[in-house]
C-alpha positions in Angstrom: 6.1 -72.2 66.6 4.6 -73.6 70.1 6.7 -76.1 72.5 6.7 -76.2 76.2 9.4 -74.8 78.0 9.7 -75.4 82.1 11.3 -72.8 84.0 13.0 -74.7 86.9 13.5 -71.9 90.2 15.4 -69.0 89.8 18.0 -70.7 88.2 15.7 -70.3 84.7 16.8 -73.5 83.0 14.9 -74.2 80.2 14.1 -77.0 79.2 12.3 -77.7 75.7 9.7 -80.6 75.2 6.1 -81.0 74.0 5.7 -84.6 75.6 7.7 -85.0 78.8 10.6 -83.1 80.6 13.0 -84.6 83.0 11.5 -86.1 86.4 12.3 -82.7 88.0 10.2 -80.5 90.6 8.4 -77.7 88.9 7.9 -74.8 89.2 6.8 -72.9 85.8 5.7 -74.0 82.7 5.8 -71.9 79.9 4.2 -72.8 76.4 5.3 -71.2 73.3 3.1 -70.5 70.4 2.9 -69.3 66.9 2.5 -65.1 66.7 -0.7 -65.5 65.5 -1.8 -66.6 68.8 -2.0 -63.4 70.5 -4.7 -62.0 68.1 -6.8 -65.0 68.5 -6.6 -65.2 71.9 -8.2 -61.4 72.3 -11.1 -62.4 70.7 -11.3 -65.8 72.9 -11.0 -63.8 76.0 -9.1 -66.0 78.0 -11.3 -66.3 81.5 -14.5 -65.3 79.5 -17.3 -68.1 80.3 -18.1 -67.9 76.3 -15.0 -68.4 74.0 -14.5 -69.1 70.4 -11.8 -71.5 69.1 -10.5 -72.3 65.2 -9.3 -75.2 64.1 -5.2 -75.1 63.9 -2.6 -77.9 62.4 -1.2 -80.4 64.1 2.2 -79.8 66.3 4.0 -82.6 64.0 2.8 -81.0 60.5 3.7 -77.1 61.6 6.7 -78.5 63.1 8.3 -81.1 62.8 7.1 -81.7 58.7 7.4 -78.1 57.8 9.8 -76.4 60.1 11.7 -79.2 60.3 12.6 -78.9 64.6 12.9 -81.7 66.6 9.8 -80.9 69.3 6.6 -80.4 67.8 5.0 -76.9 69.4 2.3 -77.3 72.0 -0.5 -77.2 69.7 -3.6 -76.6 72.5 -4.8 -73.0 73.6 -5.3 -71.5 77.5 -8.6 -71.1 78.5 -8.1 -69.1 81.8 -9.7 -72.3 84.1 -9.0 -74.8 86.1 -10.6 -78.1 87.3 -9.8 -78.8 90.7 -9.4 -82.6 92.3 -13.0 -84.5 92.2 -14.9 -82.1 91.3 -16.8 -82.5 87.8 -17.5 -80.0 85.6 -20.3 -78.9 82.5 -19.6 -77.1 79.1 -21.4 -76.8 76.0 -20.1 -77.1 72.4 -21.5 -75.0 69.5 -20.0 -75.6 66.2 -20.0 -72.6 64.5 -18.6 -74.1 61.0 -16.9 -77.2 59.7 -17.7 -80.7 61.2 -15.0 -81.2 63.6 -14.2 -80.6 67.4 -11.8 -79.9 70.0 -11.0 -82.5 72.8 -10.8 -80.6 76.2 -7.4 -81.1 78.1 -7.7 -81.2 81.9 -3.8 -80.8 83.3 -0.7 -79.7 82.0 2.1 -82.1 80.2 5.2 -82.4 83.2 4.0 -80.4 85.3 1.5 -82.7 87.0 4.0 -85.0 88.4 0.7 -87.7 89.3 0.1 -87.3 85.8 2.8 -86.2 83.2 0.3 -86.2 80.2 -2.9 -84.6 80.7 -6.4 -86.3 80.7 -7.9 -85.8 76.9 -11.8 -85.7 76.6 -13.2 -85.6 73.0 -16.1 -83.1 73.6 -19.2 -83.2 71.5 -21.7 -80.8 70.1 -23.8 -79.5 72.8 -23.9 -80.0 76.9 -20.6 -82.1 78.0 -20.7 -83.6 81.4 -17.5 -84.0 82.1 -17.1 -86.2 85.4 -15.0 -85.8 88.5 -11.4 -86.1 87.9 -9.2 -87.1 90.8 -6.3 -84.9 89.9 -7.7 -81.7 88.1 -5.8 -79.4 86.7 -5.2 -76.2 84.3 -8.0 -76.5 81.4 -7.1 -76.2 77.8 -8.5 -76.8 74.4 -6.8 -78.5 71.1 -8.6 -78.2 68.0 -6.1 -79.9 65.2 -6.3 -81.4 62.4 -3.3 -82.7 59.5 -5.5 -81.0 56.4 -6.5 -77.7 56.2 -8.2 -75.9 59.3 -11.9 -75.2 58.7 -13.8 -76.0 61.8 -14.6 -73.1 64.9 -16.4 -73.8 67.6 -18.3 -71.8 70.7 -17.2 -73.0 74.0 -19.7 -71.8 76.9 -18.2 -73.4 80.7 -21.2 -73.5 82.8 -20.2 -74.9 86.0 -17.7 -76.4 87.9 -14.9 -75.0 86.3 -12.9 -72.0 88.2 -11.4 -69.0 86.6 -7.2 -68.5 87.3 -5.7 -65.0 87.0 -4.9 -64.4 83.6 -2.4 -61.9 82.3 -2.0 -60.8 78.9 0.8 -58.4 77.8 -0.3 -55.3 76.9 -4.4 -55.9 77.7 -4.3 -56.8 81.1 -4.4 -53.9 83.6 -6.5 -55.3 86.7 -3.7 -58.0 87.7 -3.7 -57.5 91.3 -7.4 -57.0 91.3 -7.5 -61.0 89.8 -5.0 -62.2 92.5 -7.4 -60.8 94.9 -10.6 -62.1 93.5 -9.4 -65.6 92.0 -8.1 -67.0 95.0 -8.8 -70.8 94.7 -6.9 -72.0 91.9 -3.2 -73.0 92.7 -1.8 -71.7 89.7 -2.0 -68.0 87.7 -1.5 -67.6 83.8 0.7 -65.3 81.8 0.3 -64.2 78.2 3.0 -62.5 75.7 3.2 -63.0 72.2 4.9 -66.1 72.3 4.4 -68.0 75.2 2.0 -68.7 78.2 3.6 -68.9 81.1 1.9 -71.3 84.2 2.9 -71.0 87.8 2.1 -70.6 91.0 -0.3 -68.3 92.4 1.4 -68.2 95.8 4.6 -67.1 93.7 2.6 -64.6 91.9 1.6 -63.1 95.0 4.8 -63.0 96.3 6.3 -60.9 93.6 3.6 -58.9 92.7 4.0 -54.7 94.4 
């Protein structure tokens, strides 16, 4: 399953929600996810410019209906960018099968404190001008439905949008080399098999040898 979990300092209290956390400072933000993410997210290629994304089931049907857990998982996939403050942004949409398409998410839930849910944009087939957001914030793509999944979809950002360091257990071995090179984001990304992990890139560089 997928859900949100916030890592609060070094005290690592976790906190589960899919919606909103308590009005606390933070610092992390960690998003679990079903183990069949990690395949699918090798072939996206999380930080590629091109990246293919299938249709999944809703958080409530997975969870909630089926699993029968009170928080539905976090049902919306990393993309390795980030939108900063007023600055707009292009992407183009080819559907590759089915009919219907993602809505991008600009921000992350809770951890934006000036905006505890992100900012949902139903994108459409082809060039999507997205315009100038006053707040920004980590990029990601949800691509649900409550019947069964049939739709994928090309993703191509063009401009505006700028890449995070991304780490992926097991795949990633040019970490540092990222820190180095992706310096204008304020956060970095981490990737297991269960969970992404969001945080600070001045904390990643800190612990980083």
């Amino acid at each position: 399953t997928k859900c949100l979990l916030f890592v609060l300092g070094n005290a690592m209290l976790f906190l589960i929600s899919c919606q909103r956390s308590l009005e606390l400072p933070i610092e992390e933000t960690q998003l679990m996810n079903s183990s069949e993410n990690l395949a699918v997210m090798a072939i996206n290629s999380v930080g590629s410019n091109i990246q293919e994304f299938d249709e999944k089931v809703t958080g409530q049907k997975e969870s909630v209906d089926r699993m029968r857990v009170g928080n539905p998982w976090s049902d919306f996939e990393p993309t390795g960018y980030y939108l900063l403050p007023n600055t707009a942004m292009s992407l183009t949409v080819e559907q590759l099968s089915g009919s219907t398409l993602p809505k991008l998410l600009i921000g992350s839930y809770s951890r934006d404190t000036l905006r505890w849910d992100p900012l949902s944009i139903q994108l459409t087939a082809g060039v999507n001008n997205i315009p100038a957001d006053a707040l920004g914030g980590m990029l990601w793509i949800r691509f649900i439905t409550s019947g069964t999944p049939s739709a994928k979809v090309r993703i191509t950002f063009n401009s505006g949008a700028i890449r995070v360091p991304v780490y992926v257990k097991d795949q990633t071995s040019d970490w540092q080399a990222q820190l180095n090179t992706y310096t204008n984001a304020p956060d970095v990304l981490l990737i297991n098999d269960h969970v992404y992990i969001q945080y600070a890139r001045s904390r990643a560089v800190n612990t980083t040898g």
